[in-house]
C-alpha positions as CSV (number, residue, x, y, z in Angstrom):
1,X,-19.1,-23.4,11.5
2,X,-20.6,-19.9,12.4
3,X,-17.2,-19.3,14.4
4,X,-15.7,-18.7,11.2
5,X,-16.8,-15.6,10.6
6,X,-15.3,-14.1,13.9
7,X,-11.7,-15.1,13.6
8,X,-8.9,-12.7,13.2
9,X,-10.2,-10.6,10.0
10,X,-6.4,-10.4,7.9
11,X,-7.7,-9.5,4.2
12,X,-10.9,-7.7,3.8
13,X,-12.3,-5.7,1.3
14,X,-15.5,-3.9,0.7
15,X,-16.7,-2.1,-2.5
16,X,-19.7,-0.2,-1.0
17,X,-19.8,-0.8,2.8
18,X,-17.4,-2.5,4.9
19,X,-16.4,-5.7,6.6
20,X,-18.2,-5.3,9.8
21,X,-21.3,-4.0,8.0
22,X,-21.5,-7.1,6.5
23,X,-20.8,-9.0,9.5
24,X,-23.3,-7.5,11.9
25,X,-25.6,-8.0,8.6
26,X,-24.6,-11.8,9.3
27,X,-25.0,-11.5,13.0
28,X,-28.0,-10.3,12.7
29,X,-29.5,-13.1,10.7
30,X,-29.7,-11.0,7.8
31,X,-28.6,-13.1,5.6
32,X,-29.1,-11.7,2.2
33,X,-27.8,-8.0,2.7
34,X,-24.9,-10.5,4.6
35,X,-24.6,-12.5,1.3
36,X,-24.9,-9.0,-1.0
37,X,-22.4,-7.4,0.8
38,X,-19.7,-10.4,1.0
39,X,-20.4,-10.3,-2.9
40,X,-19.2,-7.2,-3.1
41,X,-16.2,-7.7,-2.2
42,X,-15.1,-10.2,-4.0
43,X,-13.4,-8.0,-6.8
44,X,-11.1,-6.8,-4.8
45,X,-9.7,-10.0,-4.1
46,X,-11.5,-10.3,-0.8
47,X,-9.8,-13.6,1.4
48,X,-11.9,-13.0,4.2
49,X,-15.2,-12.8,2.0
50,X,-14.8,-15.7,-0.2
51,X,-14.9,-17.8,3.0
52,X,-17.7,-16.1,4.6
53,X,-19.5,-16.9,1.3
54,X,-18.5,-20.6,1.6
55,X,-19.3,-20.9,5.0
56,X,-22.9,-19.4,4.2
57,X,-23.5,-21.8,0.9
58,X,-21.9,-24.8,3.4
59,X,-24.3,-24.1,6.5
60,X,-27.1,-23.4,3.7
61,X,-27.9,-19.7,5.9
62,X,-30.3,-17.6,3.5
63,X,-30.2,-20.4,1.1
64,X,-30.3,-23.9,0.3
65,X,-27.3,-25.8,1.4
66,X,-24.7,-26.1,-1.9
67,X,-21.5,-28.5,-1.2
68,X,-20.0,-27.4,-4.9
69,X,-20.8,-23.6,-4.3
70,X,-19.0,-23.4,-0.9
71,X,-16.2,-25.9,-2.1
72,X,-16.0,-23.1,-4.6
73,X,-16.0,-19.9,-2.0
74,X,-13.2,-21.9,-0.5
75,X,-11.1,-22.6,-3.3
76,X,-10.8,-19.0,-4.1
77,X,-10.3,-17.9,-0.4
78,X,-7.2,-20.1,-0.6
79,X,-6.3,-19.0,-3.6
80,X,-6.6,-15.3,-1.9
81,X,-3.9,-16.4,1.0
82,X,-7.3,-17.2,3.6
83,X,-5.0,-19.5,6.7
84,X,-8.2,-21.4,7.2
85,X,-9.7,-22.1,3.8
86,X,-6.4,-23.7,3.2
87,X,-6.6,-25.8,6.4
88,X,-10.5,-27.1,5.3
89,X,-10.0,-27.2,1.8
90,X,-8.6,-30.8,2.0
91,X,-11.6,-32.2,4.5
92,X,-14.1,-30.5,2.3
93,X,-13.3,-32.4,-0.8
94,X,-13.2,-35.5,1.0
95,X,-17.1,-35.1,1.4
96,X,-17.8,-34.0,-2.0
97,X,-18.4,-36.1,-4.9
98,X,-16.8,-36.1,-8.5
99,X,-19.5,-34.2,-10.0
100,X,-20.0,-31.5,-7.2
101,X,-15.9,-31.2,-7.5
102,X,-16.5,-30.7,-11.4
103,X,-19.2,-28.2,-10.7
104,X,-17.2,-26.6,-8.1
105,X,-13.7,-26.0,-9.8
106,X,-16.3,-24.6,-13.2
107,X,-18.1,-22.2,-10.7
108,X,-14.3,-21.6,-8.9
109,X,-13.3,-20.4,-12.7
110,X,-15.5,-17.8,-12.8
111,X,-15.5,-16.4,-9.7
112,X,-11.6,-16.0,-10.0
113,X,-12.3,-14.0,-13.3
114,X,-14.5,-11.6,-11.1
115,X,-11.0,-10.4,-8.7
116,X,-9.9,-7.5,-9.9
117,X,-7.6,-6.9,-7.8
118,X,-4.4,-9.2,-6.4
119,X,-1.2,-9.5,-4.8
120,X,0.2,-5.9,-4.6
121,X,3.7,-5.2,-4.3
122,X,4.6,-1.6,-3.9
123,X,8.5,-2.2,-2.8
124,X,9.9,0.2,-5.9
125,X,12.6,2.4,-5.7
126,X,12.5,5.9,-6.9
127,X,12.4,7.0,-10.5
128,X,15.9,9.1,-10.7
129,X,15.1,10.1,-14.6
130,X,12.9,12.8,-13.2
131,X,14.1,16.3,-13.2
132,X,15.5,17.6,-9.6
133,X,14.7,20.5,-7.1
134,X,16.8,23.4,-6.8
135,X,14.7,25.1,-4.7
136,X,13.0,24.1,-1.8
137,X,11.0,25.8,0.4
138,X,10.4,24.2,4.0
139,X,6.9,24.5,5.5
140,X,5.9,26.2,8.2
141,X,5.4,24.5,11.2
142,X,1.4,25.2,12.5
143,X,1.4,27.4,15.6
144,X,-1.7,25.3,17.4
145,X,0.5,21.5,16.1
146,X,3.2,22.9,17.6
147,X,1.6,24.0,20.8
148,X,-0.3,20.9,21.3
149,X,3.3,18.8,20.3
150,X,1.2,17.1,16.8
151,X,3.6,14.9,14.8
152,X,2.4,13.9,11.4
153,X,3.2,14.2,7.3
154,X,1.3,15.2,4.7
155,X,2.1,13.3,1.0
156,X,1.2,15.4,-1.9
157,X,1.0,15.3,-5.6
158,X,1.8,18.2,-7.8
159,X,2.3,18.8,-11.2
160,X,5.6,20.5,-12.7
161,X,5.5,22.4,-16.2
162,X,8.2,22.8,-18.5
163,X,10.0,25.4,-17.2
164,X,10.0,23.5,-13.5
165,X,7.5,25.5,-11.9
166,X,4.7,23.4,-9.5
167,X,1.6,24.4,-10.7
168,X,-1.2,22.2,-9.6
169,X,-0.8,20.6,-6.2
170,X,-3.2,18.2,-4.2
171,X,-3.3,16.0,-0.9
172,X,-2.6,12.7,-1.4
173,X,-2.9,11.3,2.3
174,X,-1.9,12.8,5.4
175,X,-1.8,12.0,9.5
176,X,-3.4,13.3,11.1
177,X,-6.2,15.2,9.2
178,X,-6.9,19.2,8.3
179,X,-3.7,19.9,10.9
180,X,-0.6,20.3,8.3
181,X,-2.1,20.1,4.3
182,X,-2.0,23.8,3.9
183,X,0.9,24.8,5.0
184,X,3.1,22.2,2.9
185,X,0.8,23.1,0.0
186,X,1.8,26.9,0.0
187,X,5.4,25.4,0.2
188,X,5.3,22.9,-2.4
189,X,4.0,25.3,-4.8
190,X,7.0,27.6,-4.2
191,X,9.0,24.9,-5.2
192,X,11.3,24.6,-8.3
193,X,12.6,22.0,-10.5
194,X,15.4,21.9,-13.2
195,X,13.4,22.8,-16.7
196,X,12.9,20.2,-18.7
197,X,10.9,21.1,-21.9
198,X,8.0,19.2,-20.6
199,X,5.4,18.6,-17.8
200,X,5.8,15.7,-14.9
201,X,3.9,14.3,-11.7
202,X,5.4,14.5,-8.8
203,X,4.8,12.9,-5.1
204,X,6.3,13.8,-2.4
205,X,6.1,13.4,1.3
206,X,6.9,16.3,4.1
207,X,7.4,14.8,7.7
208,X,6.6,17.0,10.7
209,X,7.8,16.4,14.5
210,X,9.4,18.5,16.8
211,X,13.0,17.9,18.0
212,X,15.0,14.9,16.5
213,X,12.1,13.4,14.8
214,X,9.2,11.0,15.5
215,X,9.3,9.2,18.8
216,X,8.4,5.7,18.3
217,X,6.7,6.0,21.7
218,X,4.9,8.5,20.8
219,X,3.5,6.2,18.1
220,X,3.2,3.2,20.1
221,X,1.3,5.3,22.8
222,X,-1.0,6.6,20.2
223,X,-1.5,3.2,18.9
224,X,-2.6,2.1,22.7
225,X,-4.6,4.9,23.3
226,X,-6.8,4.2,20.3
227,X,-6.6,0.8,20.3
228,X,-5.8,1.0,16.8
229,X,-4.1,-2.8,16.2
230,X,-7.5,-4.3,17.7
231,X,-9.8,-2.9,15.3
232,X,-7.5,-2.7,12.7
233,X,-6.9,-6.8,13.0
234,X,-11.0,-6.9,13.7
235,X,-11.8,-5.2,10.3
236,X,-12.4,-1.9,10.5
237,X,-11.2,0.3,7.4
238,X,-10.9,3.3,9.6
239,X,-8.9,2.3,12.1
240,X,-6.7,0.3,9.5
241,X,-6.4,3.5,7.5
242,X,-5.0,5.0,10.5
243,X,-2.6,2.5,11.5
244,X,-1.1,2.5,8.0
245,X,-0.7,6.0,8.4
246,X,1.5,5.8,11.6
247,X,3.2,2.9,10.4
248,X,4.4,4.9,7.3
249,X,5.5,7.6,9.0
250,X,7.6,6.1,11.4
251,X,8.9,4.0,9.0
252,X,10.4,6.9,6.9
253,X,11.5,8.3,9.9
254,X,13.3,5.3,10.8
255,X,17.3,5.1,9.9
256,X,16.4,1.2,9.0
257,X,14.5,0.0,5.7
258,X,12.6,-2.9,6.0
259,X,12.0,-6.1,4.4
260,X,8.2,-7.5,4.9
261,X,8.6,-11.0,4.6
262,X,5.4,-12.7,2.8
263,X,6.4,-15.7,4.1
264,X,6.5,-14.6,7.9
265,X,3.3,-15.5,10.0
266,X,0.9,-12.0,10.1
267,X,1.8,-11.1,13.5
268,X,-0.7,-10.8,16.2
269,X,0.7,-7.8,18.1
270,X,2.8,-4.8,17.2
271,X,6.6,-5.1,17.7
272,X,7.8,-1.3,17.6
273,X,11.4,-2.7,18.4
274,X,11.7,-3.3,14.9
275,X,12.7,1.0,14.6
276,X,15.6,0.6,17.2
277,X,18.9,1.9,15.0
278,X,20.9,-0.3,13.8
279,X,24.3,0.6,11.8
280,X,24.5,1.3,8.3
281,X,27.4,-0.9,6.1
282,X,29.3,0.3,3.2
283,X,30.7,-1.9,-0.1
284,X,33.9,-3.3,-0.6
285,X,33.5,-2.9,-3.7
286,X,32.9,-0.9,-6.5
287,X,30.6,-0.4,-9.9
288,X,27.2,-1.0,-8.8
289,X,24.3,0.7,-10.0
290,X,20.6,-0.1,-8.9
291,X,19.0,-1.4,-6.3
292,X,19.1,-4.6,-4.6
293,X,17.6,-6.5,-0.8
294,X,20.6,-8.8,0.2
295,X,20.8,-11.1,2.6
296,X,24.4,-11.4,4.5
297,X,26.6,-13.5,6.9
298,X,27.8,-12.6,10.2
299,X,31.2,-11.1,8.2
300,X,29.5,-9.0,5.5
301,X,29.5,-11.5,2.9
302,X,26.7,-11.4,0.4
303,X,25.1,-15.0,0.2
304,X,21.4,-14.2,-1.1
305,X,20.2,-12.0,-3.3
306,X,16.5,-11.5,-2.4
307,X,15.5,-8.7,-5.1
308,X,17.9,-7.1,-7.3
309,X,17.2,-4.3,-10.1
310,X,20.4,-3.6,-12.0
311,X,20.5,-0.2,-14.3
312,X,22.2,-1.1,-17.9
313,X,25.3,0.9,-16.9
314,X,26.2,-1.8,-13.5
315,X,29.5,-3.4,-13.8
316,X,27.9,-5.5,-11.6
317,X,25.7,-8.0,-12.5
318,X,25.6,-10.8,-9.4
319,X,26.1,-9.6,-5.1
320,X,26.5,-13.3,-4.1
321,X,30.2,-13.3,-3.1
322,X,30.9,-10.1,-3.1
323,X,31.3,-8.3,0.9
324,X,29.7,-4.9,3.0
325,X,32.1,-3.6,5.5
326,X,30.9,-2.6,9.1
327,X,29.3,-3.6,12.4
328,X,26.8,-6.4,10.8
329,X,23.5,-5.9,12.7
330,X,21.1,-7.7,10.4
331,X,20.5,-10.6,8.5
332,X,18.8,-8.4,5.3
333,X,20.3,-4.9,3.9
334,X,19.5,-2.6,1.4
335,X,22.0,-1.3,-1.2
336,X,20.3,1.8,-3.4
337,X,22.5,3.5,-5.9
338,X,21.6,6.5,-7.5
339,X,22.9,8.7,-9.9
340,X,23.4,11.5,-8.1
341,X,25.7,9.6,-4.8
342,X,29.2,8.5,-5.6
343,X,30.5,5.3,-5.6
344,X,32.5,5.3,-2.6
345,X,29.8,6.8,-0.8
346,X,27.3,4.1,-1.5
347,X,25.8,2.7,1.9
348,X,23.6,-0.5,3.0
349,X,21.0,-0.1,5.2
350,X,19.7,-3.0,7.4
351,X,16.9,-4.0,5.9
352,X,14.7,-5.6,9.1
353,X,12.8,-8.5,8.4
354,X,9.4,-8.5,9.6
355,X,5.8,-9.9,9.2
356,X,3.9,-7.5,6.5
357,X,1.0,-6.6,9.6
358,X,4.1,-4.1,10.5
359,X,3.5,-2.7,7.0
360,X,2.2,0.6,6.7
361,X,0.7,-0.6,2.8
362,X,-0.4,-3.5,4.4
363,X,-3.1,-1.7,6.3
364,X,-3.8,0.5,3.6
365,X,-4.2,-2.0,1.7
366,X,-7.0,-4.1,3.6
367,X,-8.7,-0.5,4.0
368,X,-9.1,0.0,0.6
369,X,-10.3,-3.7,0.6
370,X,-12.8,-3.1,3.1
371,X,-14.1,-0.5,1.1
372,X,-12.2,2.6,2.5
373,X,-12.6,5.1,-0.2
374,X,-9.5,7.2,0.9
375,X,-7.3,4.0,1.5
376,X,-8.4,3.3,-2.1
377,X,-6.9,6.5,-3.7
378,X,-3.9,5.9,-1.9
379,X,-3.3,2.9,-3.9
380,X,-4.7,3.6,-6.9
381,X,-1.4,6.0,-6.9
382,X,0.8,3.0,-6.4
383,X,-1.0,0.3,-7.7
384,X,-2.7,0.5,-11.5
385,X,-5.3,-1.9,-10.2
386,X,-6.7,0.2,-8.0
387,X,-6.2,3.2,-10.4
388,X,-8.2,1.2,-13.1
389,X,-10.8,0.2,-10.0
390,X,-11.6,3.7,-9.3
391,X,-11.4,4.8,-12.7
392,X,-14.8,2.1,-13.3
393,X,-16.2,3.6,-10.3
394,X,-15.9,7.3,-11.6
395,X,-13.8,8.8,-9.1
396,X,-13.1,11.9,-10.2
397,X,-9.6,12.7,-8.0
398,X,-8.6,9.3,-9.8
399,X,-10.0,10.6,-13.5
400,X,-7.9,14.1,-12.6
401,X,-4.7,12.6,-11.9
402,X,-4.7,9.9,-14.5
403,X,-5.9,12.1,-17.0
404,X,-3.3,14.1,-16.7
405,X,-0.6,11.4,-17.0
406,X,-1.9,10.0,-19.8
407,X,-1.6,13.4,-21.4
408,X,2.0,13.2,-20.5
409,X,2.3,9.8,-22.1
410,X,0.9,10.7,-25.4
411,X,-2.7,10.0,-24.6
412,X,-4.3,13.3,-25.3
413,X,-7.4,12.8,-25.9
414,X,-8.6,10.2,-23.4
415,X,-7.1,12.1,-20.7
416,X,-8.5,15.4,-21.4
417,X,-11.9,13.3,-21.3
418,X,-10.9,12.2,-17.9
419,X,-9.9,15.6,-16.8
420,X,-13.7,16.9,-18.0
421,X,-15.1,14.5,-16.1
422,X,-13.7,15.1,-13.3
423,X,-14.0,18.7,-13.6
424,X,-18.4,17.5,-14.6
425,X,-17.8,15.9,-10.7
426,X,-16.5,19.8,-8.8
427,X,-13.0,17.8,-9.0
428,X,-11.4,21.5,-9.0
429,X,-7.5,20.6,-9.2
430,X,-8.7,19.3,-12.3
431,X,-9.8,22.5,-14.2
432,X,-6.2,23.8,-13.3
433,X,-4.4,20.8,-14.7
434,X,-6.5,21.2,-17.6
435,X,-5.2,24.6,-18.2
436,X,-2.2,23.6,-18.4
437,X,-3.1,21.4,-22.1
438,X,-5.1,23.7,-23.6
């Protein structure tokens, strides 16, 4: 059974080291740092770890062998989406008797109440209620990125006061490191929004390539040259970090939106051909307001409606039936209305199907599973879980930035705590947001 622990690593998560620390820990026969470290993981629902766990309590490595306690493990690695806990599950209980089963589904209780974190999904549309830009100030491009033909974005987070002026501004994530932050910072804080009468957080992403925009060669050769899917799929929070990175940005780039499947296999090698352009469709039809992941036949018509989100003022409550005009080049399209774009003017784009490893958030998110502190603020400002993860962990660009909305919401006090804390920590974009309450 020691061949478990080097399949294909899809799900880790580490709190204080990372995956391959605690496999070389295992590989090296040292079993209890091995054991501590897979422990750690756990709370953030950790596949990949539960099994390891249940493999060690099965093989009885650093301890005494324990049918219930790996039945256990392997239960929750299941329950986490782990292919091959799934597959043994059934030949494990075969072996175990009714009271190790009893003891194992008490002792599989309580180790499900120890996940803090589960299934993410982060495929929202944009909050239109927020006040808009009327001026926009365009970064400039660095001399030396420009020279050496860098491609990359930079994602910020900023806050606005009341009269629509950006005031505090700070890096959320960015590809690739210290080349573009400060020149979309100065920008972004020239920035102004319509006035409100009150204060809101902003994110926003600034893309940065030279000529029409992100090659997707230039990603996939980048990809090669650091043979970023290998060690991303072998565990390491680093290199699946980075991947996310330039998966999200040629995603944006990309004229396509895309539909990551759950049910789709995790794929085993990168498919890039998933960017190629594909033609956009328009409604034949009118009074639709929302946002909504269709499936279509080959003539436009509407015969599944995978996710829909309907604003109270939609005429329309049901797709099914209903038909998008153009060249149909996809199974799956995406219809967003928003406020501000007319009815007529209301476009599908193909929505490609693909396995969730093409997933930009995927990789971010088994980064910040494996421990990745960076990967872990990224989703913490997606993903409340992670937010309220961090916020036990004391992280003070979490405390900042949470503080600060839950002044906006009414939460005065608690988030002017958080905000002093943070500040306690050298946070400093948190003594300027805090200047902004007092």
């Amino acid at each position: 059974m020691k061949k478990w622990f080097f399949l294909v690593l899809f799900g880790c998560g580490l709190a204080q080291a990372d995956m391959l620390d605690a496999l070389k820990a295992y590989d090296d026969e040292d079993y209890a740092t091995a054991k501590q470290q897979f422990a750690e993981l756990l709370p953030l629902g950790n596949d990949v770890a539960a099994f390891n766990l249940g493999a060690m309590a099965y093989q009885g490595e650093g301890q005494e062998k324990d049918l219930s306690e790996a039945l256990a493990y392997f239960m929750l690695a299941a329950e986490l989406e782990h292919p091959q806990a799934k597959a043994l599950l059934p030949d494990v209980v075969k072996n175990t008797t009714e009271q190790q089963l009893e003891q194992a589904n008490q002792r599989y209780e309580q180790l499900k109440r120890s996940v803090v974190i589960v299934a993410t999904d982060l495929d929202k549309p944009r909050d239109d209620s927020l006040p808009q830009p009327i001026k926009r100030v365009n970064p400039n491009y660095p001399v030396n990125a420009a020279k050496n033909g860098q491609f990359g974005y930079v994602k910020l987070r900023f806050l606005v006061d009341e009269k629509g002026q950006v005031t505090t501004v700070d890096t959320l994530d960015s590809y690739p490191e210290n080349v573009f932050e400060r020149a979309s910072i100065r920008a972004v804080k020239r920035w102004r929004y319509q006035p409100s009468g009150q204060k809101h957080l902003f994110n926003v992403r600034l893309d940065y390539s030279l000529g029409d925009g992100v090659k997707v060669s230039a990603v996939e050769d980048t990809v090669a040259k650091y043979n970023l899917w290998d060690y991303a799929v072998a565990g390491s929070p680093q290199h699946q970090l980075a991947l996310g990175m330039l998966l999200s940005l040629i995603e944006i780039q990309s004229h396509n939106s895309f539909w990551y499947n759950p049910e789709l296999p995790l794929a085993t090698a990168a498919d890039f051909s998933i960017y190629k352009k594909r033609a956009e469709l328009r409604p034949d039809f009118d009074g639709f307001w929302g946002y909504a992941v269709v499936r279509v036949a080959a003539d436009g018509t509407i015969t599944e409606q995978i996710k829909t989100e309907f604003e109270p003022r939609s005429e329309i409550t049901d797709l099914v039936g209903l038909k998008l005009k153009g060249n149909v080049e996809a199974d799956v399209y995406r219809l967003h209305r928003r406020s501000d774009v007319s009815a007529k003017g209301v476009t599908a784009r193909p929505s490609i199907e693909a396995s969730r490893t093409m997933s930009g958030f995927y990789w971010w998110e088994q980064a910040a599973k494996n421990g990745n502190k960076d990967a872990q603020r990224i989703m913490a400002a997606y993903d409340k879980q992670w937010e309220e993860y961090l916020l036990s962990q004391q992280d003070a660009e979490v405390m900042a930035w949470t503080g600060t909305r839950l002044i906006l919401e009414g939460q005065r006090d608690q988030g002017i705590k958080l905000l002093e804390q943070a500040i306690a920590k050298n946070y400093k974009p948190a003594a300027e947001m805090k200047k902004q309450f007092m």
